[in-house]
N, C-alpha and C positions, 0 to 999 in steps of 0.2 A: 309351362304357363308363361303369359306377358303380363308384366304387371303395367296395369294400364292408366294407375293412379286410384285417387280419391275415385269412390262410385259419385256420380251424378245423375244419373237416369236411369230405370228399372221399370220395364214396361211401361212405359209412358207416365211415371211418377219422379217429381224433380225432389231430390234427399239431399238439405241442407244439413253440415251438421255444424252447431256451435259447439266452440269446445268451452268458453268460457263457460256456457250451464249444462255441457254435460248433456243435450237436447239431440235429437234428431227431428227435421223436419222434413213431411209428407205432405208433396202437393203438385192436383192434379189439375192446375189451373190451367198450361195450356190444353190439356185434352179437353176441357170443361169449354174453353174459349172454344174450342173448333168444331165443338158440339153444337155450339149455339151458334154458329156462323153456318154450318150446315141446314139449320132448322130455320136459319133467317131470324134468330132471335137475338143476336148480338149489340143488339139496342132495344132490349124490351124494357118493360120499366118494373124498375126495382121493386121488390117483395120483401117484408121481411119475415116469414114463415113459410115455409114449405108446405101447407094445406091447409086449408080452411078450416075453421071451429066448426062443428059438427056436419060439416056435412058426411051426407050420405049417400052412396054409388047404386045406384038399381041393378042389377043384374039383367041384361038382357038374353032373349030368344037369338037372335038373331043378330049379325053388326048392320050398324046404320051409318058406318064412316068405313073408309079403306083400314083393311084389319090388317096389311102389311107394312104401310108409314106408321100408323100409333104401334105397332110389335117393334119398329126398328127404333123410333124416336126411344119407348121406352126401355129397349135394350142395351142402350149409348148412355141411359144413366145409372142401368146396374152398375157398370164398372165403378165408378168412382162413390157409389156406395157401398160396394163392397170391401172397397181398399181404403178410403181414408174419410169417407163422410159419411158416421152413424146418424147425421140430423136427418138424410134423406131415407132411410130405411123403412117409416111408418108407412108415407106417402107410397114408394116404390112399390110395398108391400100389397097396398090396396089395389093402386091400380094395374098390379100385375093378375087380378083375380078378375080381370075384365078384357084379358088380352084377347080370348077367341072371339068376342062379343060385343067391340068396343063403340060407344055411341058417343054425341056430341056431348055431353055433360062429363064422359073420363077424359076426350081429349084438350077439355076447360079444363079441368083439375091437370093432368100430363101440362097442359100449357103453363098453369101457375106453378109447376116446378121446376120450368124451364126461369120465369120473374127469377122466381126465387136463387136461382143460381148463378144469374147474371148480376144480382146482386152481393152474393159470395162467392164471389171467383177465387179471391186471395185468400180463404178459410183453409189452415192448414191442419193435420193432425200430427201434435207434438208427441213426441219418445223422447222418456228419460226423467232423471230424479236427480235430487241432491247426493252428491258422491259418498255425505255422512249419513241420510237417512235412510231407514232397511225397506226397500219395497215390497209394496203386504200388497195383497190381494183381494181385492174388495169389488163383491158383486150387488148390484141396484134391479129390481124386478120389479114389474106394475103390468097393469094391463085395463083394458079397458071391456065392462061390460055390456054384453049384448051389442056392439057397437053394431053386428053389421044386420042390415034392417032385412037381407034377403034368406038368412036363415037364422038370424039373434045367436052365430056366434062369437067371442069374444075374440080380440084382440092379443096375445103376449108379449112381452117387449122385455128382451134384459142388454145392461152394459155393464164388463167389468173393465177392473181400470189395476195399474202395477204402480205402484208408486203416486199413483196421480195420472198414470198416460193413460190413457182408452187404448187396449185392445182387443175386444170380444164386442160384438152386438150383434143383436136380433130384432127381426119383431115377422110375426106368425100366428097369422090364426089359428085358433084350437080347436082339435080334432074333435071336441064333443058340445055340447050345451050345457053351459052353464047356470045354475038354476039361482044364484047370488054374486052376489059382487065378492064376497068372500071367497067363494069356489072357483071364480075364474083368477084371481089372486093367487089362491092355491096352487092350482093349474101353473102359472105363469111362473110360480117359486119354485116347483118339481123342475120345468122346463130350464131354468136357469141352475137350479142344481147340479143337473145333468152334465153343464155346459164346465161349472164347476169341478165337479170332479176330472171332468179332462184336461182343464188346465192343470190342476194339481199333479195329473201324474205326467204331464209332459214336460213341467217346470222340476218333476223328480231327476225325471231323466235326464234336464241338464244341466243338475248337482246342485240344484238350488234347495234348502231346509223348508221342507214344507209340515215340519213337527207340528206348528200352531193353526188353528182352526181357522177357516174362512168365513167372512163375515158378510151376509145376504141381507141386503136392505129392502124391507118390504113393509111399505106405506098402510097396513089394516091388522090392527088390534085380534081380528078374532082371529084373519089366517096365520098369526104368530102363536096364535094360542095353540090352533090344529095343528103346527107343525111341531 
């Protein structure tokens, strides 16, 4: 082997690390930059949310725009939600459910997460804890119901986080219908348990004490009850 120094680059992701806090930093600003110079958006104007308050996607018969530019625009921004930006994951999630089929009202929404990125370019995801504090493990679950107006299934969404850092997220529509807000809550708590128990046992496997329970945050009274 050559030892080649400190890492700095790992598949197009630039790894700062500070040692004064003990941090690692993730960030995929130039891929992000080159995305949006590609798409001609490199001067779009600033957004600060990644989707719009309720809107809703039609599902169509048939596309009404070129189904190979909206497949490629929108597969230039899985990457970097899969790697270091959970804010884009709700967004990504939707309008990948319109890829065969995509008309002008998903490539307005696809467009408004382009705004929105050009406005956080420099959003990084931090790794890492205080050297004295013990990193726990703590998962957050919500979801949204009936959101999607072509078949009223629900939305799920989890993110867990080690010490403080974010590293798990999701979000995924549910395989079935929901008949409350409470049952798709449900729904969205199993799906993040799931997620749970795997960290747990791959955090076993690399000798980390995982004796004490994991704690799942979930915003509705009576799904805490059913569970």
């Amino acid at each position: 082997m050559t030892d080649l120094g400190e890492m700095g680059w790992i598949l197009g992701i630039r790894m700062t690390c500070d040692w004064e806090k003990c941090t690692i930093l993730l960030s995929q600003k130039k891929f992000i930059n080159d995305t949006l110079e590609c798409y001609g958006m490199q001067n779009a104007c600033p957004i600060s949310s990644p989707a719009l308050a309720n809107e809703h996607l039609l599902k169509l018969s048939s596309p009404a725009i070129d189904t190979k530019v909206y497949q490629w625009a929108l597969s230039s921004l899985m990457y970097p939600m899969l790697a270091t930006r959970p804010d884009l994951a709700y967004a990504i999630a939707a309008l990948g459910q319109h890829a065969a089929n995509p008309g002008p009202d998903h490539q307005h929404t696809l467009e408004h997460v382009f705004h929105y990125l050009w406005a956080t370019t420099n959003h990084q995801l931090v790794l890492g804890c205080s050297a004295a504090s013990v990193p726990t493990l703590l998962g957050y679950a919500n979801s949204n119901w009936a959101s999607d107006i072509n078949n009223h299934k629900s939305m799920s969404g989890y993110i867990f986080t080690l010490g403080g850092s974010t590293i798990s997220w999701s979000s995924k529509k549910q395989p079935t219908v929901a008949l409350s807000s409470t049952e798709a809550k449900y729904i969205a708590g199993a799906y993040a348990t799931k997620e749970a128990v795997w960290l747990r046992l791959l955090f076993s496997e690399l000798g980390q004490d995982m004796s004490s329970s994991t704690t799942l945050h979930v915003d509705n009274q009576s799904t805490m009850a059913i569970a």
